[in-house]
C-alpha positions in Angstrom: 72.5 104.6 66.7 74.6 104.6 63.4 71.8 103.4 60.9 70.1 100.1 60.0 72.7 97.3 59.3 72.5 95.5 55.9 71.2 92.4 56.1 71.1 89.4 53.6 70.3 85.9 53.0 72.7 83.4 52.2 73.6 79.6 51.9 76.2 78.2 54.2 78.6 76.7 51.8 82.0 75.8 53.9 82.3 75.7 58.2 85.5 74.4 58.4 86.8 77.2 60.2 86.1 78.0 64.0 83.6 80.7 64.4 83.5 81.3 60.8 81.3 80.0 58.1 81.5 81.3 54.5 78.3 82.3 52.8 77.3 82.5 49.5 74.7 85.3 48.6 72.7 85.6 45.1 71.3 88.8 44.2 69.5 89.1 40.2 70.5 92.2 38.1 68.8 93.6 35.8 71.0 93.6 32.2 71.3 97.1 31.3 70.5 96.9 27.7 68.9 93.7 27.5 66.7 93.7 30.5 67.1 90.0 31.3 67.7 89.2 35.1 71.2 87.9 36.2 72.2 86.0 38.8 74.8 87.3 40.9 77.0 85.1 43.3 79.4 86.6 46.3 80.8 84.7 48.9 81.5 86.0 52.5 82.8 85.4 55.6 80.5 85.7 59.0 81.1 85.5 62.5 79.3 82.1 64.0 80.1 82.6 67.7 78.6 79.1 68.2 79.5 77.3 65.8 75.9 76.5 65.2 75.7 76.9 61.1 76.5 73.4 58.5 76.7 73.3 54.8 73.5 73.8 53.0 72.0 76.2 55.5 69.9 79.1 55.2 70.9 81.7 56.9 70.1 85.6 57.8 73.9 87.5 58.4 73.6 91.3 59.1 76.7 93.7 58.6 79.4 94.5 61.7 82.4 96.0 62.2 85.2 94.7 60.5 86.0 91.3 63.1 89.3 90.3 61.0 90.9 91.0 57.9 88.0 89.3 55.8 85.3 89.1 58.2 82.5 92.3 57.8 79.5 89.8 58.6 77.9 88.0 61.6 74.8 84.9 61.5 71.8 86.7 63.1 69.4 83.4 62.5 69.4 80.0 61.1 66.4 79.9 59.0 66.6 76.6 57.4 69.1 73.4 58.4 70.8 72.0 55.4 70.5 68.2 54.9 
């Protein structure tokens, strides 16, 4: 075993692709000098073998090999359906 993947919580925001879904993940910061917590917004591509993610929801993706040019993520678990 290589080490513990990364794993992180994200919204489903697009699934127009096939077997892709792009996920946006917020992180806070803390402001170096002025100690007020940021939000922080990335979006990333993840693996979705099953085409089983929508917009709006919450999933868990964990970190892979690299699958395609963009693609470094894969949906372990839905954990909330969007509306």
């Amino acid at each position: 075993m290589r080490g513990k993947a990364k794993t992180r919580e994200g919204v489903v925001v697009s699934d127009k692709m096939d077997k892709t879904v792009v996920v946006m993940v917020e992180r806070l910061v803390q402001h170096p000098k002025y100690k007020k917590h940021l939000k922080r917004r990335k979006k990333v591509k993840a693996h979705d073998e099953q085409n089983r993610c929508g917009i709006g929801d919450r999933v868990m993706i964990a970190e892979t090999r690299p699958l395609s040019r963009d693609k470094r993520w894969t949906v372990r678990a839905v954990l909330q359906k969007g509306v």
